[in-house]
PDB file of the backbone (N, CA, C, O) and the ligand in Angstrom, with CONECT records:
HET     ZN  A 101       1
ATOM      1  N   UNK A   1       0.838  -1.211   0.000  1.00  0.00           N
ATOM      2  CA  UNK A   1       0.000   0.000   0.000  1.00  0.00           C
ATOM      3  C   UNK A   1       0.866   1.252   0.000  1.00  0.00           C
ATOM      4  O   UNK A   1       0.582   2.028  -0.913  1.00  0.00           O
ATOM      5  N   UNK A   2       1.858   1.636   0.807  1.00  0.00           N
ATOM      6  CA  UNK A   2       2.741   2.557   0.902  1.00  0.00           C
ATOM      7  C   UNK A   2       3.974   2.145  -0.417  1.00  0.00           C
ATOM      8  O   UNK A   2       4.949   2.882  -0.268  1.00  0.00           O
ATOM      9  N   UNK A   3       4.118   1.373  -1.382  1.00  0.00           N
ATOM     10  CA  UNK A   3       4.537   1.426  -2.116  1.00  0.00           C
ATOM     11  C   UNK A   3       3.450   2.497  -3.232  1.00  0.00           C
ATOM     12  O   UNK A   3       3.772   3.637  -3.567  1.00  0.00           O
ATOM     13  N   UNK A   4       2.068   1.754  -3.688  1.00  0.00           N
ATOM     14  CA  UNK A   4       1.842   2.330  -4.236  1.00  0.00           C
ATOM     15  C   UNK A   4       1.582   4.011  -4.301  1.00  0.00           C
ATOM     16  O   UNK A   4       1.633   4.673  -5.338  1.00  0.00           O
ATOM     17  N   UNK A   5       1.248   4.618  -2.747  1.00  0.00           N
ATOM     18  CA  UNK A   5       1.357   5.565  -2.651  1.00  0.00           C
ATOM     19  C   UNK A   5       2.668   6.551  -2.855  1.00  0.00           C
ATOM     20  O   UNK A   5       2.561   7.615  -3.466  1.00  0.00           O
ATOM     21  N   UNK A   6       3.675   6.183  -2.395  1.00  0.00           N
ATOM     22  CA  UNK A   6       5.203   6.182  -2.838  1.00  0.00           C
ATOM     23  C   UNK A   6       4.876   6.386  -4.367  1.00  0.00           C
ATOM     24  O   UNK A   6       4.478   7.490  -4.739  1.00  0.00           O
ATOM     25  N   UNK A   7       5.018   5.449  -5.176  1.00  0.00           N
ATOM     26  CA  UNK A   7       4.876   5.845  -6.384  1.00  0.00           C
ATOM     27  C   UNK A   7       3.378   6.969  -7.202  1.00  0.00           C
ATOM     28  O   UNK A   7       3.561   7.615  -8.233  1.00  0.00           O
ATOM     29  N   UNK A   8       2.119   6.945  -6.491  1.00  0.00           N
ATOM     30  CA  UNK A   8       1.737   8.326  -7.210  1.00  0.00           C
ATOM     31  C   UNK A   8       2.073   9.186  -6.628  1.00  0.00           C
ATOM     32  O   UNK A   8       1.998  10.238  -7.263  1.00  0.00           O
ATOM     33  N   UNK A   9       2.446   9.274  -5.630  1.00  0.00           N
ATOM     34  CA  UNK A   9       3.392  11.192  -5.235  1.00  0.00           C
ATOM     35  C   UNK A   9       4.410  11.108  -6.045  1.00  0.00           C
ATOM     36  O   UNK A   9       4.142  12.114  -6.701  1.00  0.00           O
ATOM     37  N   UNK A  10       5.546  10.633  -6.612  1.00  0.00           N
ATOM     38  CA  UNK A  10       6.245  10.522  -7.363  1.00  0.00           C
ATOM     39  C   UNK A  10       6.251  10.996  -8.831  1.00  0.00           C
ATOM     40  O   UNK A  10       6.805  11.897  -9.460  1.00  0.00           O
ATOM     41  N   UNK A  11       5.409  10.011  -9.093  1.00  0.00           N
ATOM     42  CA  UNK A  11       4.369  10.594 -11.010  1.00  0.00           C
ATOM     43  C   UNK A  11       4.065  11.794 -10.665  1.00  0.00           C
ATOM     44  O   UNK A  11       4.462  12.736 -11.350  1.00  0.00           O
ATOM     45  N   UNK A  12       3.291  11.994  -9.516  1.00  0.00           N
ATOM     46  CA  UNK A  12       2.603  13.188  -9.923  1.00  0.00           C
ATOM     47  C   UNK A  12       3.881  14.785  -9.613  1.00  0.00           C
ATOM     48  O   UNK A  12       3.796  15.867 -10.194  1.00  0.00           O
ATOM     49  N   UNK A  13       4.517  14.548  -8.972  1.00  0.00           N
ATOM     50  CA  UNK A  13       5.745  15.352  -8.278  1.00  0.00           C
ATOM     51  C   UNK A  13       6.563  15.282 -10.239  1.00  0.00           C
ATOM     52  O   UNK A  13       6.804  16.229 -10.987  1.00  0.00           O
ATOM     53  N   UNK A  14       6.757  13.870 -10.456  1.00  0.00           N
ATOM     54  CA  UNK A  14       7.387  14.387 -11.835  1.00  0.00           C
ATOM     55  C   UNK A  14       6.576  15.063 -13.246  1.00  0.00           C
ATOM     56  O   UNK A  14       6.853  15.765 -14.218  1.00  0.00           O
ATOM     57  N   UNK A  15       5.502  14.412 -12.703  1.00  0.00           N
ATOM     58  CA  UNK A  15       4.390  15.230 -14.193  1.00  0.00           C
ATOM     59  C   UNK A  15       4.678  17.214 -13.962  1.00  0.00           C
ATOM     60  O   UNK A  15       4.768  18.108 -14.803  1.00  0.00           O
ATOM     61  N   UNK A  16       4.745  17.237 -12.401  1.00  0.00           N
ATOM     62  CA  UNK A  16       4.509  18.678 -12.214  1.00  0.00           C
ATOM     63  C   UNK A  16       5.915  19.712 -12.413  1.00  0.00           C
ATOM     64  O   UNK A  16       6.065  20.913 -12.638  1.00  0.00           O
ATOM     65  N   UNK A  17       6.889  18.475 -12.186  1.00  0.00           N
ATOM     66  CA  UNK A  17       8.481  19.034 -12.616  1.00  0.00           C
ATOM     67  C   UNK A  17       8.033  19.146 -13.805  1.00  0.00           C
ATOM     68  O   UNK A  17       7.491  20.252 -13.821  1.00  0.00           O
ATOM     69  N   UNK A  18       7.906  18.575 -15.021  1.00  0.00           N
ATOM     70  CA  UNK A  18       7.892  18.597 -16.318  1.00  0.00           C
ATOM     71  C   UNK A  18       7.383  19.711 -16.855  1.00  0.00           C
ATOM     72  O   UNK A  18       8.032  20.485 -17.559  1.00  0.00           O
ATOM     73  N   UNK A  19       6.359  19.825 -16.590  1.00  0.00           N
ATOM     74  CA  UNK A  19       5.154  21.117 -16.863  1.00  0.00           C
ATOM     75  C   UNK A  19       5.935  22.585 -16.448  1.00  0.00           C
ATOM     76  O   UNK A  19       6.121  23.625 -17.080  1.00  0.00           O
ATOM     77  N   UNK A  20       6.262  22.182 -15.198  1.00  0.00           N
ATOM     78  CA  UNK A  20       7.279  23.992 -14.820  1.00  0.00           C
ATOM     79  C   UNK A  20       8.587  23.711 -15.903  1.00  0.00           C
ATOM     80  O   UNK A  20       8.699  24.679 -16.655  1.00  0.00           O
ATOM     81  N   UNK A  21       9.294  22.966 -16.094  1.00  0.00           N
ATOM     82  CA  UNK A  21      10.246  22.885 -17.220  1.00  0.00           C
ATOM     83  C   UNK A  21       9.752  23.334 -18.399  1.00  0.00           C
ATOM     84  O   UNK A  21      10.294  24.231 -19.044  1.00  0.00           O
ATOM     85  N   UNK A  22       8.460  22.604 -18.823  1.00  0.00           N
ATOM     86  CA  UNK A  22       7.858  23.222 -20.599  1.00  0.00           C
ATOM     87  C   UNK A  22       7.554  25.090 -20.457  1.00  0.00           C
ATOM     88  O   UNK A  22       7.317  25.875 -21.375  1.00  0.00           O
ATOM     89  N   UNK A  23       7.677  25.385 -18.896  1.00  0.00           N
ATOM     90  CA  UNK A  23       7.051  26.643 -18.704  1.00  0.00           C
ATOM     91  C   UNK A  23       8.296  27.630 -18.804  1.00  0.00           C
ATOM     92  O   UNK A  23       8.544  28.532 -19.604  1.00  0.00           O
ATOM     93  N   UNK A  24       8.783  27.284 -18.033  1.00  0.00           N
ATOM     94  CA  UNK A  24      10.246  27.849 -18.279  1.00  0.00           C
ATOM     95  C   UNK A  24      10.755  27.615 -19.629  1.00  0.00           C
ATOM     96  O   UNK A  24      11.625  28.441 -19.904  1.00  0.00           O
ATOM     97  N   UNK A  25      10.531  26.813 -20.532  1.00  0.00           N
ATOM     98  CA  UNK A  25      11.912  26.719 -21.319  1.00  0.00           C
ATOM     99  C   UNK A  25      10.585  28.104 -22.378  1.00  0.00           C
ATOM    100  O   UNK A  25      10.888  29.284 -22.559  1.00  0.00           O
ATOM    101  N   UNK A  26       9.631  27.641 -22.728  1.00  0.00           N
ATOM    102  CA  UNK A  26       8.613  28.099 -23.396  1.00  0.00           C
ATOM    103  C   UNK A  26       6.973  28.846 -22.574  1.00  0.00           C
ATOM    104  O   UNK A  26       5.903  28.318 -22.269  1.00  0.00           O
ATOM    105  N   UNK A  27       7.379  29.952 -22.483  1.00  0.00           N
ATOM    106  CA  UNK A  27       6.660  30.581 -20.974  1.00  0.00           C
ATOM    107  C   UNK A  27       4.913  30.835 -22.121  1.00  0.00           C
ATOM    108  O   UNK A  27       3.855  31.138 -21.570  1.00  0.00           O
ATOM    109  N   UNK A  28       5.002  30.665 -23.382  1.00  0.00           N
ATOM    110  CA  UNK A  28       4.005  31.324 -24.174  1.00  0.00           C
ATOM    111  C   UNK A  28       2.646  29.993 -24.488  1.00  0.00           C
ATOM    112  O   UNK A  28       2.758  28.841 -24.908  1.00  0.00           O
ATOM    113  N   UNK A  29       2.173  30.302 -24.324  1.00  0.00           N
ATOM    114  CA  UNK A  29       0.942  28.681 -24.567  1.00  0.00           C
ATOM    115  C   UNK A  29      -0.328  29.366 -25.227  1.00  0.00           C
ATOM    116  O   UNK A  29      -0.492  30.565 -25.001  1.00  0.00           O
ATOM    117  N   UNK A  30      -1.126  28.773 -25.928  1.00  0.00           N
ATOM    118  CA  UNK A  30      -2.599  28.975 -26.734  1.00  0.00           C
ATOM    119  C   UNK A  30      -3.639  29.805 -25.625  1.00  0.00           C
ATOM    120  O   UNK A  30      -4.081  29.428 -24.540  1.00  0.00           O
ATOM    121  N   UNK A  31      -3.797  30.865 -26.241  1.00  0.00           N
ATOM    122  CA  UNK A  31      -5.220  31.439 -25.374  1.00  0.00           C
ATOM    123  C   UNK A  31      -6.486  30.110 -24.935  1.00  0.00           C
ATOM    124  O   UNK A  31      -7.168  29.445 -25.716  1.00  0.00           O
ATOM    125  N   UNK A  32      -6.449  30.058 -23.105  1.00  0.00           N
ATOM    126  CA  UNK A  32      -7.576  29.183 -23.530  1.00  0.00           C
ATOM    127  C   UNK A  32      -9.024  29.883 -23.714  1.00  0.00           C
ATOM    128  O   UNK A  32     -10.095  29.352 -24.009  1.00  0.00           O
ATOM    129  N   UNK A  33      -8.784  30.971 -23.501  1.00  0.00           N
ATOM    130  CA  UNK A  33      -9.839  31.902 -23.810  1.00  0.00           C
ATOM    131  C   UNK A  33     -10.861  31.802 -25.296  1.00  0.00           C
ATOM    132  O   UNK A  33     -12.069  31.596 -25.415  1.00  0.00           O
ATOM    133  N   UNK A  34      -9.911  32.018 -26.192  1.00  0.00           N
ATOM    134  CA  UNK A  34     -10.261  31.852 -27.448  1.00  0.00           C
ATOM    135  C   UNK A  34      -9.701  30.318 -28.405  1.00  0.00           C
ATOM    136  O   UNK A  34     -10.030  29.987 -29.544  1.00  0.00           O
ATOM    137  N   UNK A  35      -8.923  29.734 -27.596  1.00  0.00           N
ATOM    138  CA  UNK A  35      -8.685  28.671 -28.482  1.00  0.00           C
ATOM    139  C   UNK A  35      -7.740  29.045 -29.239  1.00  0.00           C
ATOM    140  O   UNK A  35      -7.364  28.148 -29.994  1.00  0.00           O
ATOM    141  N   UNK A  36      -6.986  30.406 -29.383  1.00  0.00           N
ATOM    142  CA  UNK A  36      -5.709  30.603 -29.838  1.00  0.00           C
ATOM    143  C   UNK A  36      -6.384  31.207 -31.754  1.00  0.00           C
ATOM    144  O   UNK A  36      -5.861  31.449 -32.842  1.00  0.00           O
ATOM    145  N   UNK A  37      -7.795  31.200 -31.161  1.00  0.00           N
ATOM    146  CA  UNK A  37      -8.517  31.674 -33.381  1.00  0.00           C
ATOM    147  C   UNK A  37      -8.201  33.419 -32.946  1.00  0.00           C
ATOM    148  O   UNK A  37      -8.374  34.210 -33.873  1.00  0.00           O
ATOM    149  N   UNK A  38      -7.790  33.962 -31.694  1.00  0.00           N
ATOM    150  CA  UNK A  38      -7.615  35.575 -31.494  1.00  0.00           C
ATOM    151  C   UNK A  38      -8.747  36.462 -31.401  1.00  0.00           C
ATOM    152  O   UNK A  38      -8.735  37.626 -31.000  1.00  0.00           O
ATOM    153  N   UNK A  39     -10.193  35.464 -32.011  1.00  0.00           N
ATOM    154  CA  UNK A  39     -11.090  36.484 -31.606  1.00  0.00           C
ATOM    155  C   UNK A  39     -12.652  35.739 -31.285  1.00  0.00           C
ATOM    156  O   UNK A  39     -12.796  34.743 -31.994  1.00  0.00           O
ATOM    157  N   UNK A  40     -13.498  35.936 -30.633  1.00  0.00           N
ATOM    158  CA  UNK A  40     -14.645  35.129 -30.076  1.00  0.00           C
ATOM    159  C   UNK A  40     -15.828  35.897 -30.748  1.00  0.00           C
ATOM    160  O   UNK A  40     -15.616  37.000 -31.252  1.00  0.00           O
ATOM    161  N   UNK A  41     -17.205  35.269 -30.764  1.00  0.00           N
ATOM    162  CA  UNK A  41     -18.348  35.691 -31.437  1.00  0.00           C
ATOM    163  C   UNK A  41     -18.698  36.038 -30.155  1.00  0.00           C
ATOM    164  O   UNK A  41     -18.291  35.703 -29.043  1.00  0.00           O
ATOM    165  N   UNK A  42     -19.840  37.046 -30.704  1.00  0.00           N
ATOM    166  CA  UNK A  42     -20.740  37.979 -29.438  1.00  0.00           C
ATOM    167  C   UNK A  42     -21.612  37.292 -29.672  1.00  0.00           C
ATOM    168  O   UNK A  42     -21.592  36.709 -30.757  1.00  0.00           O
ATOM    169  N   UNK A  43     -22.715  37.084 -28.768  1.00  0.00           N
ATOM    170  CA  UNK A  43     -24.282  37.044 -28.698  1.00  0.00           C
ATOM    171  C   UNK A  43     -24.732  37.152 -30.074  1.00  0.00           C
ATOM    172  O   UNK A  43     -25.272  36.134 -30.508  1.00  0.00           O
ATOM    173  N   UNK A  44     -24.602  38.561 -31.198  1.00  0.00           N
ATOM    174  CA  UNK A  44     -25.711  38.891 -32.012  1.00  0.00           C
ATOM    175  C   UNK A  44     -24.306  38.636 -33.159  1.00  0.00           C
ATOM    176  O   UNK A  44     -23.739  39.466 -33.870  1.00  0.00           O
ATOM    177  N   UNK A  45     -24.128  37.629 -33.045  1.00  0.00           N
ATOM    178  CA  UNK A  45     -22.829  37.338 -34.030  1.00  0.00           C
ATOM    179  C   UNK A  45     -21.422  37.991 -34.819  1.00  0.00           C
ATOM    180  O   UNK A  45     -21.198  37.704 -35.995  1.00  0.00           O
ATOM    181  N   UNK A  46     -20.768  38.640 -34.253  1.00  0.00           N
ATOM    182  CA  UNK A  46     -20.124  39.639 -34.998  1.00  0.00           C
ATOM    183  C   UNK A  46     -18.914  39.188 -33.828  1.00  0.00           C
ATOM    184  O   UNK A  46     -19.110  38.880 -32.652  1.00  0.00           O
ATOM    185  N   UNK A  47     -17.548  39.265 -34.604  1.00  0.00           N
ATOM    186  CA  UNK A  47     -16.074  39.152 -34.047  1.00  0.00           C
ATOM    187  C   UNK A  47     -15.394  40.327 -32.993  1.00  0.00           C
ATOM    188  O   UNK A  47     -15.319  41.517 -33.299  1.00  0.00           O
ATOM    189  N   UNK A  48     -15.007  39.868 -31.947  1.00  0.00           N
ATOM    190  CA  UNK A  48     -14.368  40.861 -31.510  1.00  0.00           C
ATOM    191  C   UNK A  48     -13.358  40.412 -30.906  1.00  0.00           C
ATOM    192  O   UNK A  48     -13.357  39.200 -30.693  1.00  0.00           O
ATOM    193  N   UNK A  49     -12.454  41.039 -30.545  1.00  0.00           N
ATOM    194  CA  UNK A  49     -10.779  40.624 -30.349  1.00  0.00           C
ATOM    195  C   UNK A  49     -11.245  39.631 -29.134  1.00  0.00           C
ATOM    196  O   UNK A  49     -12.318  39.725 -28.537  1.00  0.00           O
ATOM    197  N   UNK A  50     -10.109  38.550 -28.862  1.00  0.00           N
ATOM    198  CA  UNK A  50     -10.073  38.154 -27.552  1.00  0.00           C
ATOM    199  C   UNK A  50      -9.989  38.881 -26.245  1.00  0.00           C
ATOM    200  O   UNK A  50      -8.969  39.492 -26.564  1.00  0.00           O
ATOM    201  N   UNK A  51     -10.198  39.254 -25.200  1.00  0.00           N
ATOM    202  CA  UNK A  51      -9.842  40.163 -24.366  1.00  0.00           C
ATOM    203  C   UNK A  51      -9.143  39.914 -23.442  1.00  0.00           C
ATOM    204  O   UNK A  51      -8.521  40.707 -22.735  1.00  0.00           O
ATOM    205  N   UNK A  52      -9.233  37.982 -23.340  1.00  0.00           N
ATOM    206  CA  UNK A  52      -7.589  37.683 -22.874  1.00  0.00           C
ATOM    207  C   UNK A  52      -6.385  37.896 -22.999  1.00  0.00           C
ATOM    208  O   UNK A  52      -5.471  37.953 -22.177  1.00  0.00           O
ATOM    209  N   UNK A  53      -6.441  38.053 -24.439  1.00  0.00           N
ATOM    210  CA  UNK A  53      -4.927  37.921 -25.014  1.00  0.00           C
ATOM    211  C   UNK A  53      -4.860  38.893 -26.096  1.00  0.00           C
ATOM    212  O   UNK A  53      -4.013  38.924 -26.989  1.00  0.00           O
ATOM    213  N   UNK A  54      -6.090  39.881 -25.879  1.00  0.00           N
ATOM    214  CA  UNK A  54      -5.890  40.949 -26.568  1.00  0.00           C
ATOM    215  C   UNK A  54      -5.813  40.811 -28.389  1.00  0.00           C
ATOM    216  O   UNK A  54      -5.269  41.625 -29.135  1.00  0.00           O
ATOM    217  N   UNK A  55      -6.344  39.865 -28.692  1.00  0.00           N
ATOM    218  CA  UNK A  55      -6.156  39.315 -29.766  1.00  0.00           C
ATOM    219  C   UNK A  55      -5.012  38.283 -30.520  1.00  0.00           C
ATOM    220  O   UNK A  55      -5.242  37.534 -31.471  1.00  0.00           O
ATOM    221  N   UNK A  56      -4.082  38.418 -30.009  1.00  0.00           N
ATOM    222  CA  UNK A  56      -2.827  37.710 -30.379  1.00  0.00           C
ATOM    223  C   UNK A  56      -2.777  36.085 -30.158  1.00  0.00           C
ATOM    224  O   UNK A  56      -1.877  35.426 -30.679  1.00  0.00           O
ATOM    225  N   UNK A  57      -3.535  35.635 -29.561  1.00  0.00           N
ATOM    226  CA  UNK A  57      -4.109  34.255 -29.663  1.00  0.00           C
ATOM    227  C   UNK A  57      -3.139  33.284 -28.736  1.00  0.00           C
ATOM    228  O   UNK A  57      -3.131  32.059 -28.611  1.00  0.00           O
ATOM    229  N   UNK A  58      -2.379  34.252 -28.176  1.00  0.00           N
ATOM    230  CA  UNK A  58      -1.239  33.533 -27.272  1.00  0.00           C
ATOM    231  C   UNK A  58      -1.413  34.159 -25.814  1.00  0.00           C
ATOM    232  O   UNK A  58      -1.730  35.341 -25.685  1.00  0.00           O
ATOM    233  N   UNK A  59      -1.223  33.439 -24.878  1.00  0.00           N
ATOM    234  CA  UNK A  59      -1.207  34.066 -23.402  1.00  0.00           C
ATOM    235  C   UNK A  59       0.193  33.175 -22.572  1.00  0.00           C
ATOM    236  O   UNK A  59       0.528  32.000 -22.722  1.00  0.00           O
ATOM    237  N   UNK A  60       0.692  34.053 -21.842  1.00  0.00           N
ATOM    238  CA  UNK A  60       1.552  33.552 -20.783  1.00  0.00           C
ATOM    239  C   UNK A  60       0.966  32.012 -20.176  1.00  0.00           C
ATOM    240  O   UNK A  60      -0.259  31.897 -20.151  1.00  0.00           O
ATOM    241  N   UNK A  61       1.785  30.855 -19.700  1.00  0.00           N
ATOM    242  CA  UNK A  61       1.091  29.896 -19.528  1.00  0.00           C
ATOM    243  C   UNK A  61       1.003  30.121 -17.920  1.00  0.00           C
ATOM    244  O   UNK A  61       1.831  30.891 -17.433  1.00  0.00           O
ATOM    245  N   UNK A  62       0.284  29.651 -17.272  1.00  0.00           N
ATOM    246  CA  UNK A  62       0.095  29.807 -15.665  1.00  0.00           C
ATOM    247  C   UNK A  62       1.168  29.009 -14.973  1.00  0.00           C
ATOM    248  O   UNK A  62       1.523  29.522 -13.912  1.00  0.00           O
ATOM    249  N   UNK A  63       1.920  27.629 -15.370  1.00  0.00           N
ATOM    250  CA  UNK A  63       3.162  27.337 -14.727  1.00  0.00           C
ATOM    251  C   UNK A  63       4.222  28.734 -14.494  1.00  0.00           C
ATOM    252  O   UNK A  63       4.737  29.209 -13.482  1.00  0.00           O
ATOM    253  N   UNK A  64       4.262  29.115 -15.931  1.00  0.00           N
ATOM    254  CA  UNK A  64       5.040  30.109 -16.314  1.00  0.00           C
ATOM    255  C   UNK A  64       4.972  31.584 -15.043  1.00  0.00           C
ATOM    256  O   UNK A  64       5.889  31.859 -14.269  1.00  0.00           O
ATOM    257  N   UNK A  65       4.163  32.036 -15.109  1.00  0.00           N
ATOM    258  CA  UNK A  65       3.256  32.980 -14.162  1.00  0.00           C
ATOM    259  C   UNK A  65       3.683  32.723 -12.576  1.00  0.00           C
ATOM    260  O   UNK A  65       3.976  33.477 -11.647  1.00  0.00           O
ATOM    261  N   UNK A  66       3.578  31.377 -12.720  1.00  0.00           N
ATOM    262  CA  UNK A  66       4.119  30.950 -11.028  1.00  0.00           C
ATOM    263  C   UNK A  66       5.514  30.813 -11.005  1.00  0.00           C
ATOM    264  O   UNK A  66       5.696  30.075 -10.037  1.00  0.00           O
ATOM    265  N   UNK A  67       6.452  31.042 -11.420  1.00  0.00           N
ATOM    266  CA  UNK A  67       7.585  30.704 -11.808  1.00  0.00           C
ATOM    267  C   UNK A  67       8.022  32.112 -11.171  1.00  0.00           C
ATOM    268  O   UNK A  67       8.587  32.379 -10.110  1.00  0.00           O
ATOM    269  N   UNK A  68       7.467  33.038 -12.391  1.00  0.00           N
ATOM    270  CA  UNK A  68       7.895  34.486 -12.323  1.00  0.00           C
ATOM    271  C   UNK A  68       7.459  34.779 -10.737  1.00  0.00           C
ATOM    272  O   UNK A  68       8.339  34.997  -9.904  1.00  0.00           O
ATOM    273  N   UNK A  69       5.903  34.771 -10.335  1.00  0.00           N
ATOM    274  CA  UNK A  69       5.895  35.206  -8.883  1.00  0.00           C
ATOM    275  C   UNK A  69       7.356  34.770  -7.626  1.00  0.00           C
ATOM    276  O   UNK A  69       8.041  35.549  -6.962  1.00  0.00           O
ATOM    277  N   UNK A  70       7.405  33.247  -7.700  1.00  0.00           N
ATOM    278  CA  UNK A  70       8.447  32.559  -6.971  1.00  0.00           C
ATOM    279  C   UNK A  70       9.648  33.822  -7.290  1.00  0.00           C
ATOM    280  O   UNK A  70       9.998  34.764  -6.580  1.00  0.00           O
ATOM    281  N   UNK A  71       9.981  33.505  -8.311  1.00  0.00           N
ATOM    282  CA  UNK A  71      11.268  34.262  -8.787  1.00  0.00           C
ATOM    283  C   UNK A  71      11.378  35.701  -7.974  1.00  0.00           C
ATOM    284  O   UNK A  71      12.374  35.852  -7.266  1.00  0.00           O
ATOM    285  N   UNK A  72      10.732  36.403  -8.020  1.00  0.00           N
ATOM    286  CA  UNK A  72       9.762  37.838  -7.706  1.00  0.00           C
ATOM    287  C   UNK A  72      10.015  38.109  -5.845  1.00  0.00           C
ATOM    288  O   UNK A  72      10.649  38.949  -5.206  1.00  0.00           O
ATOM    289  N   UNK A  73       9.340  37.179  -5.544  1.00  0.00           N
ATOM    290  CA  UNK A  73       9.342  37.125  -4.275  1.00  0.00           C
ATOM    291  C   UNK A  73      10.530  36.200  -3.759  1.00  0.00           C
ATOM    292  O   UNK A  73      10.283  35.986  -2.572  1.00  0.00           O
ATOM    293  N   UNK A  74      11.725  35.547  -4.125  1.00  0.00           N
ATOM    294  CA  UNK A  74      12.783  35.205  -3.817  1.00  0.00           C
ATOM    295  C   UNK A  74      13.671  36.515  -3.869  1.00  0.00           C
ATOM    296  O   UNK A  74      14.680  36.653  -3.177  1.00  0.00           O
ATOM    297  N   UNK A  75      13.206  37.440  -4.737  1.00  0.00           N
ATOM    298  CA  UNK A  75      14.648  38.304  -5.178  1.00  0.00           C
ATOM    299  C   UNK A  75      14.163  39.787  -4.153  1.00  0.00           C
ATOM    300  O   UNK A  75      14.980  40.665  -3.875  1.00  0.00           O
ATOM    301  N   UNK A  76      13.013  39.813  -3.795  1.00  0.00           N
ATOM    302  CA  UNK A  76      12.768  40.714  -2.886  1.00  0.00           C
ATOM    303  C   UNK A  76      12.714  40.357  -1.085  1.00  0.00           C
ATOM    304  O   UNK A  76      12.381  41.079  -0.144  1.00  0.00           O
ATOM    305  N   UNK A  77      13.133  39.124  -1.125  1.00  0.00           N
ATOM    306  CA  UNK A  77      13.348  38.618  -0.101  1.00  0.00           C
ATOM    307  C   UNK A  77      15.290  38.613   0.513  1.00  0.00           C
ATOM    308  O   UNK A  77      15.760  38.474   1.643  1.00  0.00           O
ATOM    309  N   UNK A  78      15.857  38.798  -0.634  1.00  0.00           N
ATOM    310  CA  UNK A  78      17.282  38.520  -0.498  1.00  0.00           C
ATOM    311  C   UNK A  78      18.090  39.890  -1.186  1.00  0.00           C
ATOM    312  O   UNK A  78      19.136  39.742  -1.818  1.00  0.00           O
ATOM    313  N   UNK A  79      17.533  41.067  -0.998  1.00  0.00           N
ATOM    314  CA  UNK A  79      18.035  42.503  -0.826  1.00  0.00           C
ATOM    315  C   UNK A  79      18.973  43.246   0.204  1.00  0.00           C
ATOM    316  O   UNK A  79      19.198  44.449   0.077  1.00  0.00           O
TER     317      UNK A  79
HETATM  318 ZN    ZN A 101      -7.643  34.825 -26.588  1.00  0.00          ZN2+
END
C-alpha cells in the first residue's frame, strides 16, 4: 500500500516538474480563452478581439506565471 502511494506522489511530483520545465523553457501557450482563433463571437454574431490575449491568440502559460511570482518574491526577499 505505501509502495503504491510512494509511487503516485512521485508521477505526480514528476508530471509537475515537467510542466514547470515546458514553462520555463517556453513561458508562451494557446489562449484558452479563445482557443488561440484571437477572436470570439458575441451574442448577435459579430467578431471581436479576444480580451484575454488581446487578440494575439497567445497568453503567458500559468506554470510560467508561477515561476515568475516565486522568482519575484525570492529576489525581494534577499536585498
Ligand atoms: Zn484569446
Amino acid at each position: 500500500m505505501t509502495t503504491i502511494l510512494l509511487l503516485a506522489s512521485l508521477t505526480t511530483l514528476g508530471y509537475s516538474l515537467c510542466y514547470l520545465a515546458v514553462c520555463a523553457a517556453s513561458p508562451w501557450g494557446r489562449c484558452r480563452h479563445c482557443r488561440g482563433a484571437r477572436y470570439h463571437r458575441t451574442t448577435i454574431g459579430t467578431r471581436r478581439d479576444c480580451p484575454r490575449c488581446d487578440g494575439t491568440g497567445i497568453q503567458v502559460r500559468l506554470g510560467r506565471r508561477l515561476i515568475d511570482h516565486i522568482r519575484t518574491e525570492y529576489r525581494d526577499g534577499h536585498r
